[in-house]
N, C-alpha and C positions, 0 to 999 in steps of 0.2 A: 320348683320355684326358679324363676328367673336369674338369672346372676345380675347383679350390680351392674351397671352402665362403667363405672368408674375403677371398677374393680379387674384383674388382670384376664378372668376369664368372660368378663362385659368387653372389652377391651377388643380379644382377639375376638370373640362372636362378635361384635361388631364390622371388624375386618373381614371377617372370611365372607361376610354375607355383601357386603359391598362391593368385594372382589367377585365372587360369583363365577370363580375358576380354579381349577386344581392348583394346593399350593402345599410345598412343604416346609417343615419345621423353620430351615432355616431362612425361607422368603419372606415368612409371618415373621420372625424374631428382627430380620431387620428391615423392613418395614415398619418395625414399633419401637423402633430404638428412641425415638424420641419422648415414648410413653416412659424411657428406663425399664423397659424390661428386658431382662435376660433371658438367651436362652432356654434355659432351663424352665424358667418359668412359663416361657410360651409352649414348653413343649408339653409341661404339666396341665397346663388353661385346655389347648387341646384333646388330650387325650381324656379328661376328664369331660369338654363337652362331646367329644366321641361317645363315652360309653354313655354318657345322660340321652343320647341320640339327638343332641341341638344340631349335628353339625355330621355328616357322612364322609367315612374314610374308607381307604382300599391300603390293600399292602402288595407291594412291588418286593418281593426278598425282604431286605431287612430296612427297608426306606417306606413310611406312611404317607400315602397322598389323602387331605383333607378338602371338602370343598362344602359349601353351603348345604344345605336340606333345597330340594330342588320343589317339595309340595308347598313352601312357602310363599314363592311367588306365584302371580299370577300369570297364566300363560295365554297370550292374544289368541283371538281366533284368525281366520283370513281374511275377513273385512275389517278387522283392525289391524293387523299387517299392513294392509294396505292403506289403509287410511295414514298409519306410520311412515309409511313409505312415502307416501305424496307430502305428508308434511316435514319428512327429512329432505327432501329434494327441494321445497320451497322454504324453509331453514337455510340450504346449502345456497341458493340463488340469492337470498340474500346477506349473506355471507359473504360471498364475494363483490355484491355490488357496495359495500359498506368497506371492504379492502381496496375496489378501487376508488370511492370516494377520499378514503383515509389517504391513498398514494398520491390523490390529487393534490388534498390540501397539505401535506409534506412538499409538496414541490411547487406549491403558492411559498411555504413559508421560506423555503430554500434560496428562493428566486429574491423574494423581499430579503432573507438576511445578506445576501450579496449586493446587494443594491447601497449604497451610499449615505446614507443620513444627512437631513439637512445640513446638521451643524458640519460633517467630516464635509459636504459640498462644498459648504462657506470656507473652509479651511484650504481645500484644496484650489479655492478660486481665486484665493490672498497669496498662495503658493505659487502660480503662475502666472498674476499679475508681477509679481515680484521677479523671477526669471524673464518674463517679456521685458521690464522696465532694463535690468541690467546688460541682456544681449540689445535692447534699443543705442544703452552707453555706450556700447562697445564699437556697437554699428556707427553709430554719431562720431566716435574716436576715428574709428577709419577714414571716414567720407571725411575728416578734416584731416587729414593726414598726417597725426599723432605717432610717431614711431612707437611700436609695441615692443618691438624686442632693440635691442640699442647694436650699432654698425658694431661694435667692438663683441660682443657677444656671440654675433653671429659669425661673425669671424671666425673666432675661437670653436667653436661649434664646428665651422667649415674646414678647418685646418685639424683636427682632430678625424673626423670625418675622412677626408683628405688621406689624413695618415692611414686609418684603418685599412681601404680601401687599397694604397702601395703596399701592405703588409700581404691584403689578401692574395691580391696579382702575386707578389713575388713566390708565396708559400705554396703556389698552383703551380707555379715553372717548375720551382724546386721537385714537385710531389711529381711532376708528370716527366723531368729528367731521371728521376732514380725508378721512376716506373718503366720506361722505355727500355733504361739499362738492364734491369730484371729478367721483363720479358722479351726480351730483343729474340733469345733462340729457344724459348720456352716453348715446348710442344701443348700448352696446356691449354685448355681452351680459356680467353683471357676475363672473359665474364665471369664464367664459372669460377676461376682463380679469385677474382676480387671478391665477389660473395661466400670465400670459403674465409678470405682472412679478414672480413667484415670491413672492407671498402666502402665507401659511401663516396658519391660526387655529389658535386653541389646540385644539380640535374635531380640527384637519386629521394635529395627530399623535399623539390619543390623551390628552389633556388637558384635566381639567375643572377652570375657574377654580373653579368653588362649590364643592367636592368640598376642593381647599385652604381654599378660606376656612372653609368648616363645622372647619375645623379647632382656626380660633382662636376662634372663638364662646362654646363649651364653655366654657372657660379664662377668657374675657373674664367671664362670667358669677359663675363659681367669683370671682372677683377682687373682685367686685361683692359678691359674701356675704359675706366678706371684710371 
C-alpha cells in the first residue's frame, strides 16, 4: 500500500523522486524543514521506504545513500532524445529572445522615468522665467547706473584687503631673512632641508603673492585720481 501523499513517509517519496539523484539523510531532513519534519523522522520515512523497496539505497561505511527506483520512469529512446534536444534548443532561442525584449522595454521605461513630467516642465519653466525676470532687474539696474555696492563699503573692503596684503609682504621678508640666516653655511641640500621641516612657499600650493597684490594696485591708483 502506498503511503499517504501528506504523510511523513508521502512526503519524503515524494521528494526523492523529484530529486531523481543521490541524497542523503540529512539533504532530505533539510529540504523538508518546512514540512516540520525532523531528522529523525526523515530518516525513519527512509529507511522504511528502503526496505518496502519504493525507493533504492547503497551504503558507503556507515553513511546511506538514497535515490529514487530508476524502473519508474520512463526512459527516451534516440529519436526522442533528439527530438528533446531540438526542442530544448528552440526553448533556449527563445528564451533569450524574450530577455532581450524584457531588457528593451526596461530601458524604454528607464529612459521615460528620467524624462520630465509635464507638470515638473511647467514648474521648472515658472522657475526660469522668474531667474530671467530678476538678472533682467539687475541688468536694467546697471545699464542705469544704480550703484550696487555703496563708495564707503568698498572702501572698507579695499583698505582691509589693503592691510592683508602689507601683512603678507612683510611676513615673506620676515620668513626669507631668518631663512637666509639659517642656511647661509648650511651644507645641506636646501630643498631637501625645507621638505624635511615641512616648508611650503606660496609657489609650493598654487599661490601667487603678485597676482594678489596687482589686485590692489588698480584701486590704489583709482584712489589717487580721486
Amino acid at each position: 500500500m502506498a503511503p499517504k501523499s501528506d504523510s511523513a513517509e508521502g512526503i519524503v517519496l515524494n521528494f526523492v523522486n523529484e530529486q531523481n539523484r543521490p541524497l542523503n539523510s540529512q539533504n532530505v531532513a533539510d529540504f523538508l524543514q518546512k514540512f516540520n519534519l525532523k531528522k529523525a523522522s526523515v530518516q525513519k520515512a527512509l529507511d522504511s521506504l528502503a526496505d518496502s523497496g519504493r525507493i533504492s539505497f547503497k551504503e558507503y561505511g556507515k553513511q546511506k545513500i538514497y535515490l529514487a527506483r530508476q524502473d519508474q520512469f520512463d526512459i527516451p529512446n534516440s529519436e526522442e532524445l533528439s527530438r528533446m534536444k531540438e526542442e530544448n534548443t528552440k526553448l533556449q532561442k527563445q528564451l533569450e529572445e524574450q530577455k532581450r525584449a524584457i531588457s528593451e522595454v526596461e530601458g524604454e521605461i528607464r529612459t521615460l522615468q528620467s524624462n520630465l513630467t509635464l507638470e515638473q516642465i511647467r514648474a521648472k519653466e515658472a522657475k526660469l522665467k522668474m531667474e530671467v525676470e530678476e538678472m533682467e532687474d539687475k541688468l536694467n539696474n546697471l545699464r542705469g547706473g544704480v550703484t550696487l555696492v555703496k563708495f564707503e563699503d568698498r572702501k572698507a573692503v579695499q583698505e582691509i584687503c589693503s592691510d592683508r596684503i602689507s601683512q603678507w609682504r612683510r611676513r615673506k621678508r620676515i620668513f626669507k631673512d631668518l631663512w637666509d640666516a639659517i642656511t647661509e653655511n648650511s651644507p645641506k641640500d636646501l630643498k631637501q632641508f625645507k621638505e624635511e621641516l615641512g616648508i611650503e612657499y606660496d609657489e609650493d600650493v598654487g599661490v601667487s603673492f603678485q597676482s594678489f597684490s596687482d589686485l590692489i594696485q588698480p584701486s590704489k591708483k583709482r584712489a589717487r585720481c580721486q
